[in-house]
DRENDRENLO-336802 format. One record per residue (C-alpha): residue number from 1; residue in three letters; x, y, z. Coordinates in nm, 3 decimals, padded with zeros to 5 digits. Layout:
% residues N
NUM;ALA;X;Y;Z;
...
% end
This chain:
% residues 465
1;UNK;-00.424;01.410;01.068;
2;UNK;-00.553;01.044;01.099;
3;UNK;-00.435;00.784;00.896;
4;UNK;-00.563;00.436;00.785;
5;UNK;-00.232;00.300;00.912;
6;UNK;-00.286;00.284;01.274;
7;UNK;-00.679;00.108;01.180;
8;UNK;-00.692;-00.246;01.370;
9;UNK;-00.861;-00.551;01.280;
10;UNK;-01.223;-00.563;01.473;
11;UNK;-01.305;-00.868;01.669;
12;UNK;-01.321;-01.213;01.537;
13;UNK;-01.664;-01.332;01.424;
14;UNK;-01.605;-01.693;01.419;
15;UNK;-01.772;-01.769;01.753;
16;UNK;-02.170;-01.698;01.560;
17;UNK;-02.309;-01.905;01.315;
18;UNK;-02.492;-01.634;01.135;
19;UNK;-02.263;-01.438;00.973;
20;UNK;-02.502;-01.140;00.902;
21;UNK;-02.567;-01.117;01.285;
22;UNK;-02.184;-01.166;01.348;
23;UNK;-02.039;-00.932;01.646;
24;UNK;-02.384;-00.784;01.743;
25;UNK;-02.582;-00.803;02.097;
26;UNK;-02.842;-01.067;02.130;
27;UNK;-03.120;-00.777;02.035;
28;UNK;-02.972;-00.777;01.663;
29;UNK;-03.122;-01.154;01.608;
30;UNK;-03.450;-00.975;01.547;
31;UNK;-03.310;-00.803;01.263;
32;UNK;-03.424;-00.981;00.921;
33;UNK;-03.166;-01.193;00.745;
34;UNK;-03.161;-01.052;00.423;
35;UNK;-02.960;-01.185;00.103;
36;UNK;-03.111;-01.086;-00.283;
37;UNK;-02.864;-01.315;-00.449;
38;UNK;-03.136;-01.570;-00.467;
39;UNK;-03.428;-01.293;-00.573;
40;UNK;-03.247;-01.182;-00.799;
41;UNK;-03.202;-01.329;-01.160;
42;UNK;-02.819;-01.290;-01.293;
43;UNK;-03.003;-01.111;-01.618;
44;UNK;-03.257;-00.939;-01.391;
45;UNK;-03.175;-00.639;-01.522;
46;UNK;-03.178;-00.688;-01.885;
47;UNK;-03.475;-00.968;-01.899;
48;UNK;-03.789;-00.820;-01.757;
49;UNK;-04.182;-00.928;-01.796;
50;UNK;-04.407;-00.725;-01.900;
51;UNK;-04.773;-00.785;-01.952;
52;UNK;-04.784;-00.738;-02.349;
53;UNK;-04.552;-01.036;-02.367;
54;UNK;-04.886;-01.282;-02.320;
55;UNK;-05.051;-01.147;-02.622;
56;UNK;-05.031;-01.309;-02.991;
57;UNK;-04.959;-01.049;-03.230;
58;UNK;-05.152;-00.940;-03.502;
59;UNK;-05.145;-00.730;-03.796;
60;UNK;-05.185;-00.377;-03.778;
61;UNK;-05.191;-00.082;-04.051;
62;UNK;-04.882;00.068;-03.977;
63;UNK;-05.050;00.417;-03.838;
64;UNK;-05.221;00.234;-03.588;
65;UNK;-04.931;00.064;-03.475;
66;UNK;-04.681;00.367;-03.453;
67;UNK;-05.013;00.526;-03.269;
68;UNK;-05.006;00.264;-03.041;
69;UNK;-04.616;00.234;-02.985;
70;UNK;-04.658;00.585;-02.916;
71;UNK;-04.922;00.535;-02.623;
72;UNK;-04.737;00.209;-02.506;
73;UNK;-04.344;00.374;-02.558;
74;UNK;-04.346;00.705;-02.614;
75;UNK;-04.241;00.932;-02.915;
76;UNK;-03.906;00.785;-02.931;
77;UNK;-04.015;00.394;-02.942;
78;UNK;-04.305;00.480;-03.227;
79;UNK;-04.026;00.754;-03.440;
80;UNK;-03.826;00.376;-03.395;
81;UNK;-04.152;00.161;-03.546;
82;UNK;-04.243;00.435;-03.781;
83;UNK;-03.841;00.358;-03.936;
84;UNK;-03.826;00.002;-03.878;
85;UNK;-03.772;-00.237;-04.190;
86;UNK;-04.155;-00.382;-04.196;
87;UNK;-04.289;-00.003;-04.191;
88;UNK;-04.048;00.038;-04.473;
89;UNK;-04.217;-00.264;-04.661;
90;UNK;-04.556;-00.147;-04.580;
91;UNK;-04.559;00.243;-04.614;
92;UNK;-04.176;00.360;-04.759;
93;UNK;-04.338;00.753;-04.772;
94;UNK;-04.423;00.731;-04.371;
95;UNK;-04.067;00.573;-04.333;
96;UNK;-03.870;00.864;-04.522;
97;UNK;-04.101;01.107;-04.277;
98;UNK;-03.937;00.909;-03.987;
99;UNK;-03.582;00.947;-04.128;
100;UNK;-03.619;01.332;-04.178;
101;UNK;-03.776;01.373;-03.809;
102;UNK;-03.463;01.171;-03.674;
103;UNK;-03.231;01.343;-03.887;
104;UNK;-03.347;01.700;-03.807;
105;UNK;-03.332;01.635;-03.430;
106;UNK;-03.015;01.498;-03.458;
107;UNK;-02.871;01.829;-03.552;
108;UNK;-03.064;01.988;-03.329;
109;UNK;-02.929;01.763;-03.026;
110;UNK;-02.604;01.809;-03.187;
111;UNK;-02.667;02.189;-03.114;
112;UNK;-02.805;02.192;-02.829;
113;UNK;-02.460;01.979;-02.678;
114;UNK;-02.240;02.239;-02.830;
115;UNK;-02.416;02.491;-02.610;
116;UNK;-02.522;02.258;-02.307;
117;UNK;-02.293;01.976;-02.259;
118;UNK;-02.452;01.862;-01.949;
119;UNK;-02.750;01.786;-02.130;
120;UNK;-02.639;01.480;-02.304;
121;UNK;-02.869;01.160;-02.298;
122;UNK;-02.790;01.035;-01.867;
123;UNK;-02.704;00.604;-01.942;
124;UNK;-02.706;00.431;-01.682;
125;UNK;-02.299;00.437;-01.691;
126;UNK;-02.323;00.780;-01.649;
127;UNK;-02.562;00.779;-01.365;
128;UNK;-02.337;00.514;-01.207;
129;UNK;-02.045;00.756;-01.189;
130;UNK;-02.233;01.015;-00.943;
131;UNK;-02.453;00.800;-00.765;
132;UNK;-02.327;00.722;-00.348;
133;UNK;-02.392;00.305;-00.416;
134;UNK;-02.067;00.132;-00.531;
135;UNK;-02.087;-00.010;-00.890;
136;UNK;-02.454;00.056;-00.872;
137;UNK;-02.474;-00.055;-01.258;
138;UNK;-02.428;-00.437;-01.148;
139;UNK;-02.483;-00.407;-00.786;
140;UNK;-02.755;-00.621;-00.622;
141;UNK;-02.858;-00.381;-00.366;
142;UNK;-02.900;-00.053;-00.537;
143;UNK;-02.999;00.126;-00.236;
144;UNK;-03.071;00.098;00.151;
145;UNK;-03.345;00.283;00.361;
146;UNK;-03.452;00.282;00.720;
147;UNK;-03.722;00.449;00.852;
148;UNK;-03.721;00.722;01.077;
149;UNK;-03.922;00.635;01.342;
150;UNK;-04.056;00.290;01.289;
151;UNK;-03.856;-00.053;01.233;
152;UNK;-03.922;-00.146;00.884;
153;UNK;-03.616;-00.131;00.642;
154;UNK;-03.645;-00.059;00.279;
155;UNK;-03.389;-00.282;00.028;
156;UNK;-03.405;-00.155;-00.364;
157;UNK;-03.275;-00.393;-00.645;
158;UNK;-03.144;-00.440;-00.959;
159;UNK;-03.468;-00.591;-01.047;
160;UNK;-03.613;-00.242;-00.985;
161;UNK;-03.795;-00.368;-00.672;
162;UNK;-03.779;-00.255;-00.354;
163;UNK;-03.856;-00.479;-00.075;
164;UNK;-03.995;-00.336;00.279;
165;UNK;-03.890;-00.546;00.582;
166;UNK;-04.016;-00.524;00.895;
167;UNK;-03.967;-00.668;01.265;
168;UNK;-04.098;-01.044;01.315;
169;UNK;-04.230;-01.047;00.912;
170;UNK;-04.121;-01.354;00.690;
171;UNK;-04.176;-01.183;00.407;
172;UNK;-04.121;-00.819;00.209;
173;UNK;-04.370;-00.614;00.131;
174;UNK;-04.259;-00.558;-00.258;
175;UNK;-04.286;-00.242;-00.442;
176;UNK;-04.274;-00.279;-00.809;
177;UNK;-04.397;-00.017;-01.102;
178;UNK;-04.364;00.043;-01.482;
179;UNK;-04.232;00.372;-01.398;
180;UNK;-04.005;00.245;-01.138;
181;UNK;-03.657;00.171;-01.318;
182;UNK;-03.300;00.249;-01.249;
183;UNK;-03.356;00.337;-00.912;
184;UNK;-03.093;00.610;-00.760;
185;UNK;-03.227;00.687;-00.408;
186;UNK;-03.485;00.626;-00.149;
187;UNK;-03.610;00.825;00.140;
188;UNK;-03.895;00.735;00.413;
189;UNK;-04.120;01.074;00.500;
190;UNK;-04.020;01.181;00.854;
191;UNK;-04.330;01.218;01.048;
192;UNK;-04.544;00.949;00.839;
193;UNK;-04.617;00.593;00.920;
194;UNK;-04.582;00.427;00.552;
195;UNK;-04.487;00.673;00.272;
196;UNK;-04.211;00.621;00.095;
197;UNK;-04.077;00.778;-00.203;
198;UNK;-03.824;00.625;-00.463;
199;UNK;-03.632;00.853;-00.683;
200;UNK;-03.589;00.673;-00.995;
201;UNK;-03.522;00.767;-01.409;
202;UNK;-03.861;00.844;-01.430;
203;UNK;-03.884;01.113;-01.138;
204;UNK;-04.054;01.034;-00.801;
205;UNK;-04.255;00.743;-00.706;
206;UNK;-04.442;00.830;-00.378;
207;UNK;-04.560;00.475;-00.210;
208;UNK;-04.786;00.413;00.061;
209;UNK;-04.684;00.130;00.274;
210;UNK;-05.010;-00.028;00.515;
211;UNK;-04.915;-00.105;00.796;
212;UNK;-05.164;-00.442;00.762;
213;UNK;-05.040;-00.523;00.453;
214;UNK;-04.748;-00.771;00.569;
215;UNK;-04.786;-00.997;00.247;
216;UNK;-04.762;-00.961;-00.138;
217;UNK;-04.735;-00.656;-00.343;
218;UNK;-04.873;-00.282;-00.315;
219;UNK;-05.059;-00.168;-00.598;
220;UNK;-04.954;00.092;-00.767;
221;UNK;-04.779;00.426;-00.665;
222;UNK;-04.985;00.651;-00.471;
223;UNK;-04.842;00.999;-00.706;
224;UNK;-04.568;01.022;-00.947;
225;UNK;-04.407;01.333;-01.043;
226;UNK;-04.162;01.380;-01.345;
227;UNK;-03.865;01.628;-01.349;
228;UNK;-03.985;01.952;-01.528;
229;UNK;-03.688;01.843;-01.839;
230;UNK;-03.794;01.455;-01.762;
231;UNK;-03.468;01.397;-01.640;
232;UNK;-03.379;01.169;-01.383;
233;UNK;-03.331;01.178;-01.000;
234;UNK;-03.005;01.124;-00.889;
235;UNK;-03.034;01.274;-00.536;
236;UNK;-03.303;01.351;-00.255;
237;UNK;-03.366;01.369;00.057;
238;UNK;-03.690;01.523;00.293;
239;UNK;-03.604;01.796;00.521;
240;UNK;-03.672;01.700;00.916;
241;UNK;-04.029;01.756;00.892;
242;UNK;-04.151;01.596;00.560;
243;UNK;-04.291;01.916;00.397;
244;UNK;-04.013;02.000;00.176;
245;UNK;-03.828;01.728;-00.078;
246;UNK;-03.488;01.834;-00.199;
247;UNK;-03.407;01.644;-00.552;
248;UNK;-03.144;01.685;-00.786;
249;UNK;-03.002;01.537;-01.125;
250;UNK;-02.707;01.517;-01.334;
251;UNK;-02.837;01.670;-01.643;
252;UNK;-02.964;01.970;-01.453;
253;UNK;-02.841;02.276;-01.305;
254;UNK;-03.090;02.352;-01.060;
255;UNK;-03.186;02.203;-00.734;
256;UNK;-03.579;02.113;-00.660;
257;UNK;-03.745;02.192;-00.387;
258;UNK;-04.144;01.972;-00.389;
259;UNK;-04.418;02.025;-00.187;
260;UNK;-04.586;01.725;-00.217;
261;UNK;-04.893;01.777;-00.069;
262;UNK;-04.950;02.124;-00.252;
263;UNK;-04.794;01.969;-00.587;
264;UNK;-04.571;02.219;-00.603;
265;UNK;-04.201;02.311;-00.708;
266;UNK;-03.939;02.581;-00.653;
267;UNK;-03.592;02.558;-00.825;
268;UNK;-03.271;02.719;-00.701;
269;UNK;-03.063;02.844;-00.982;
270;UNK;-02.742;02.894;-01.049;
271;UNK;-02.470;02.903;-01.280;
272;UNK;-02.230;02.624;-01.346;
273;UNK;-02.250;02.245;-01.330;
274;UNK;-02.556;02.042;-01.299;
275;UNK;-02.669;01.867;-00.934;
276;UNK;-02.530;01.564;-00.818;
277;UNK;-02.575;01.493;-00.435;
278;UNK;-02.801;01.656;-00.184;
279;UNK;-02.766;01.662;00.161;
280;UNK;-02.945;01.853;00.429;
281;UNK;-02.802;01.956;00.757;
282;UNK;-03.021;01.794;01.068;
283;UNK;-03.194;02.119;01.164;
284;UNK;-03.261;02.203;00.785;
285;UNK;-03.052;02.519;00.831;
286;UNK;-02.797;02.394;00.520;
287;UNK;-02.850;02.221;00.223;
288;UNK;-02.558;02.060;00.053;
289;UNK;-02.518;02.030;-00.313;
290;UNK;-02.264;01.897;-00.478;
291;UNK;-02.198;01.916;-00.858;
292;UNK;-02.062;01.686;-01.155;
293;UNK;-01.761;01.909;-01.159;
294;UNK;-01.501;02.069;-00.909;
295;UNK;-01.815;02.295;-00.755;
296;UNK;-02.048;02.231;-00.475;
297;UNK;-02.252;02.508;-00.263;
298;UNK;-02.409;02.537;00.058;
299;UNK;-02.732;02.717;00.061;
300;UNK;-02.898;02.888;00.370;
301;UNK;-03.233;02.778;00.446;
302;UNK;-03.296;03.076;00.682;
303;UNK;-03.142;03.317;00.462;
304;UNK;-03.354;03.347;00.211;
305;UNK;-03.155;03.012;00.040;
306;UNK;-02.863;03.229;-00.048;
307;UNK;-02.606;03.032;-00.116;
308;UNK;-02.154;03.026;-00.097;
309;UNK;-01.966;02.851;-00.357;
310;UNK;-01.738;02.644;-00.317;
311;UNK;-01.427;02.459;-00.499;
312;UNK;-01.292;02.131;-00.420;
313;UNK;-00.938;01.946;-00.554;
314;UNK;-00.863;01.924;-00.913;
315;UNK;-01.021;01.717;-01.130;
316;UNK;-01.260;01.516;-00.972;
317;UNK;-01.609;01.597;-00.786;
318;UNK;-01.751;01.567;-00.434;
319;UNK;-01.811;01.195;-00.417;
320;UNK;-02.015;01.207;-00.075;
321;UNK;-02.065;01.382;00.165;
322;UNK;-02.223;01.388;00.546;
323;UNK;-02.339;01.590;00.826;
324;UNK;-02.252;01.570;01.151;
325;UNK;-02.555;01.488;01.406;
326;UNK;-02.518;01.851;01.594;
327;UNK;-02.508;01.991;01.221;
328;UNK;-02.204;02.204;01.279;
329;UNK;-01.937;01.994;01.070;
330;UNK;-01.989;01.892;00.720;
331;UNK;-01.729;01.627;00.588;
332;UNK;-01.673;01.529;00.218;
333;UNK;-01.447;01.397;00.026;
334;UNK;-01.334;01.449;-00.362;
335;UNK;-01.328;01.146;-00.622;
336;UNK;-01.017;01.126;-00.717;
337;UNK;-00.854;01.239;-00.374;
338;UNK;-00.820;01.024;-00.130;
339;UNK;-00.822;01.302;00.186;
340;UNK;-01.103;01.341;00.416;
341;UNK;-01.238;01.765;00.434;
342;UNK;-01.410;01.908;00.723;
343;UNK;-01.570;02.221;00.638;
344;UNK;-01.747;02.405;00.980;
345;UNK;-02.075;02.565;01.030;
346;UNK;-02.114;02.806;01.316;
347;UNK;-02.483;02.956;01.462;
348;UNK;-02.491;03.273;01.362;
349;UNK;-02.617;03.388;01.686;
350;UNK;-02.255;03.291;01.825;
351;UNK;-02.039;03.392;01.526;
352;UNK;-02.119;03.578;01.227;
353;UNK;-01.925;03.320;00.978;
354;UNK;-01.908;03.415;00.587;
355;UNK;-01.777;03.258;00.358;
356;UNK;-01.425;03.359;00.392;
357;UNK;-01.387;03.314;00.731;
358;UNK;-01.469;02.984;00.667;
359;UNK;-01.174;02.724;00.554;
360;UNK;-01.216;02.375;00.396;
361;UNK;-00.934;02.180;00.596;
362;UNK;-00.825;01.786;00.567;
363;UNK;-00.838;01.589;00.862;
364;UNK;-00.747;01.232;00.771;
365;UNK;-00.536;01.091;00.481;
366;UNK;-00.721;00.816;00.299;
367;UNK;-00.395;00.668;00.121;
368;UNK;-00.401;00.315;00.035;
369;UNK;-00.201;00.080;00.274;
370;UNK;-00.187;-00.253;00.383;
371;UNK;-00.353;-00.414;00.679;
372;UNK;-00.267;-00.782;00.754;
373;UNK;00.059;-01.014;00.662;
374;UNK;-00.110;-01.098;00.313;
375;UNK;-00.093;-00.742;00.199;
376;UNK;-00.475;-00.696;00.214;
377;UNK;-00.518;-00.309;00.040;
378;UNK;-00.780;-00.078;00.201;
379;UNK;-00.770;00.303;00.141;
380;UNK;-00.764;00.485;-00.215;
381;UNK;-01.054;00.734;-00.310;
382;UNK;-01.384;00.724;-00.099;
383;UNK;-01.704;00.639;-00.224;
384;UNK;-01.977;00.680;00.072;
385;UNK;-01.924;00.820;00.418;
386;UNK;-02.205;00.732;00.737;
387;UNK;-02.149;00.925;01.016;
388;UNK;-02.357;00.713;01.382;
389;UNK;-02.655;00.934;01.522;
390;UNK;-02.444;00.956;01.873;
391;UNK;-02.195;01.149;01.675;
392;UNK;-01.901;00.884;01.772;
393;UNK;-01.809;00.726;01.457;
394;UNK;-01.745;00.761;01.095;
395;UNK;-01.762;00.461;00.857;
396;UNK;-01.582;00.515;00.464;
397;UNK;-01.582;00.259;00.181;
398;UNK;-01.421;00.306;-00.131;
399;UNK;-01.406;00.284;-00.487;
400;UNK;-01.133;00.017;-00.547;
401;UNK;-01.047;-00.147;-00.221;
402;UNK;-01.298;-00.377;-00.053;
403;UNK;-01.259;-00.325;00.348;
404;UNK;-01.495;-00.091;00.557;
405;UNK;-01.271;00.150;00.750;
406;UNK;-01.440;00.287;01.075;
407;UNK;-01.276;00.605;01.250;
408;UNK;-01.373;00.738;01.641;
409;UNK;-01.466;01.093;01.627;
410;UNK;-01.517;01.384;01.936;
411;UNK;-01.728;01.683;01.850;
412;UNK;-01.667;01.971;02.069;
413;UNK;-01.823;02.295;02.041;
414;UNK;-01.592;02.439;01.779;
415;UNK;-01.358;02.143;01.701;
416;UNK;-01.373;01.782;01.613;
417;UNK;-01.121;01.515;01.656;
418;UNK;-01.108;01.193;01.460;
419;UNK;-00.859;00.880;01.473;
420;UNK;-00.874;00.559;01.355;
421;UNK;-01.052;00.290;01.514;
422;UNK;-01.070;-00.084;01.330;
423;UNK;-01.187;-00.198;00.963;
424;UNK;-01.462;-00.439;00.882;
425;UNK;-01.374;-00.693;00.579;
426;UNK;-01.659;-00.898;00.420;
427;UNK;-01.670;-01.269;00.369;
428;UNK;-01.440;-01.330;00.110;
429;UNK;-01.128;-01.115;-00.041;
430;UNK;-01.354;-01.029;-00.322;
431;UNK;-01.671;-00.929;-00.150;
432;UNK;-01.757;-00.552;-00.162;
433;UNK;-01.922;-00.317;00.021;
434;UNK;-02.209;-00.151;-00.212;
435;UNK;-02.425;00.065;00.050;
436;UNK;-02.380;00.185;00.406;
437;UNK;-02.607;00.346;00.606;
438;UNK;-02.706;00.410;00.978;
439;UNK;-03.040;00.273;01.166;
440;UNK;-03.195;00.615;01.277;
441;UNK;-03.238;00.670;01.653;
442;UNK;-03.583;00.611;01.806;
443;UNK;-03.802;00.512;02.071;
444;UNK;-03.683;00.148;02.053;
445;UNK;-03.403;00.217;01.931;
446;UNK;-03.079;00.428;02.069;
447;UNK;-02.759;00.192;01.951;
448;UNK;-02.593;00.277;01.602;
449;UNK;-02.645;-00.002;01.419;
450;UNK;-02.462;00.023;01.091;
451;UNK;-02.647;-00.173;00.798;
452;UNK;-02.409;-00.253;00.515;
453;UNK;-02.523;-00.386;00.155;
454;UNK;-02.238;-00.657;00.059;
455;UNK;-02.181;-00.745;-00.351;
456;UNK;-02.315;-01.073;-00.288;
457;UNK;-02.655;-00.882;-00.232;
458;UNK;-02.668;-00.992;00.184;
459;UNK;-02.740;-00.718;00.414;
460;UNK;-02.518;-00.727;00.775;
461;UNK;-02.624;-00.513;01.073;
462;UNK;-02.325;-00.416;01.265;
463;UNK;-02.427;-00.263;01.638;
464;UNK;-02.179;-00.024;01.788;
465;UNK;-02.131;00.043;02.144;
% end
């Protein structure tokens, strides 16, 4: 089993003045240089414009104003107005309405936790716990996106505002809605030029990125669609041909599958915990799911999406997870354990697997240990895993220790072999890595270039050989 003791330091990047370029061909300078700590406010996050700032206010009846709050807010925000102390002044009856609506739902949310406790209102601290993105509460870079067949690389923010970069362009394109806040995940369309769609509290913001549009701001989203309980998306990604949209959330137990261009939905159930990670195999012939709790299944696309159950180790969830590029080896790890699982997939053509003949089995041992004379810690529990398209190397970060670790793997037909290669370390002792991911392959493009979202909100492109 491979350990993080025999990882070696990579290469000294002294010798290039641009430190997110550092250790990468000559073809990486084309890459943008991207760094949101100066975008980005420090109270970005909790000190946002909005239009109805400009306005003087007036005085309203205090109907029309809950009427309005209602249209502006929600029912929440005007059951707030409608108990607030100048509705009190102004109308005490309408007031002691609003106290007996909020008290009445209270017991019936009270309720409706005793019977389904995974229903509880999703904060953003609880979204934080399940999400792939490393302290994605306070994180600059929420969320990283490349495209699958063009060069244009999408960044999402704490700001709630996702920035499109492309080859040669000064500037982002900038997405930026109402209806676009706490966003959890990102995924480009395969087969499309420009759409984009952003999985966010809301639900799903579907963009349209022009290709001519290389300045400014796009408009508005070009659908939206809410979760059917108006929950949040915590999850998603398209399957290889962009017709079918897997999403899941924390509060819910079911996985959605959209068809965007029909508007339509179809939900796998089943019982147990709600959905917290989705993953589909690269020939769409698996779906991963993994749960809040100790459960995550594997349902079979071309099998009528039946589906075997799994368990993983005790208390703690499946943190992340990845495919391998041939699709035949699907590695995860648990939150609280800090072991590496392979679990295999065999064509049932060649081998009639079920799920007892299959075995979860560890294959490295993530332990916290000490890499240079100063006693540098990397190791501990995992938080995201990126496996390279070639299939040659697996990149971890994790939850408490800040250095990238980066093991060689060999898939064979029915076995794969991993061992320790290097570690990356950022900048400074205290500099994190948020997000990981790989650049897909393409036409003009067939190195693994690994992108990885720092704390301090730069972006470094790392090109493997």
């Amino acid at each position: 089993m491979a350990a993080l003791s025999n990882l070696k330091q990579c290469p000294p990047f002294s010798n290039l003045s641009d430190l997110s370029l550092r250790h990468n061909p000559a073809e990486l300078e084309r890459y943008p240089v991207i760094s949101l700590q100066n975008e980005i406010s420090t109270n970005a996050a909790s000190h946002r414009y909005y239009g109805t700032q400009s306005f003087v206010a007036v005085d309203e009846r205090v109907l029309k104003r809950i009427t309005r709050t209602f249209f502006d807010g929600g029912f929440w925000e005007a059951l707030a107005e409608a108990r607030s102390t100048r509705s009190r002044e102004q109308a005490p009856r309408v007031a002691l309405v609003g106290d007996w609506i909020d008290k009445f739902l209270g017991l019936a949310g009270g309720l409706k936790l005793k019977i389904f406790p995974h229903t509880q209102q999703l904060s953003g601290e609880v979204i934080a716990q399940f999400v792939e993105t490393r302290d994605w509460l306070n994180s600059d870079v929420r969320y990283v996106a490349w495209h699958c067949h063009y060069f244009k690389l999408a960044v999402a923010g704490v700001d709630d505002v996702v920035r499109i970069y492309s080859k040669n362009v000064k500037q982002p394109i900038v997405l930026k809605s109402p209806s676009q806040t706490d966003i959890t995940c990102m995924a480009w369309r395969p087969l499309c030029s420009g759409e984009i769609v952003i999985g966010c509290r809301q639900g799903l913001c579907f963009w349209n990125v022009d290709n001519s549009l290389q300045l400014g701001r796009a408009n508005a989203p070009s659908q939206s669609f809410r979760h059917p309980s108006n929950l949040p998306i915590t999850s998603m990604q398209w399957n290889k041909d962009g017709t079918l949209l897997a999403t899941s959330s924390i509060g819910d137990r079911s996985i959605t599958i959209w068809q965007p261009d029909n508007r339509t939905m179809q939900s796998l159930n089943r019982l147990g915990p709600p959905g917290a990670l989705i993953k589909w195999s690269p020939e769409n012939d698996w779906l991963f799911a993994g749960t809040v709790d100790r459960v995550f299944r594997v349902w079979n696309c071309n099998n009528k999406w039946t589906t075997e159950r799994w368990v993983c180790g005790p208390g703690g969830h499946v943190q992340t997870a990845c495919w391998s590029p041939c699709g035949r080896f699907l590695l995860f790890v648990s939150s609280t354990e800090p072991i590496l699982y392979r679990l295999q997939f065999v064509q049932q053509s060649m081998l009639q697997a079920s799920a007892e003949e299959k075995e979860v089995l560890p294959i490295a041992d993530l332990n916290a240990c000490s890499i240079d004379a100063s006693q540098t810690l990397i190791g501990g529990p995992a938080q995201q895993l990126a496996w390279d398209p070639h299939g040659n190397y697996l990149v971890v970060t994790f939850k408490s220790t800040n250095s990238i670790a980066v093991f060689r793997t060999f898939i064979q037909k029915f076995d794969l072999q991993i061992s320790a290669a290097y570690f990356l370390s950022g900048e400074t002792p205290a500099e994190h890595p948020s997000f990981i991911c790989f650049q897909p392959l393409y036409r003009d493009n067939d190195r693994s270039v690994l992108t990885i979202a720092w704390s301090s909100g730069r972006v470094q492109y790392y090109a493997f050989d």
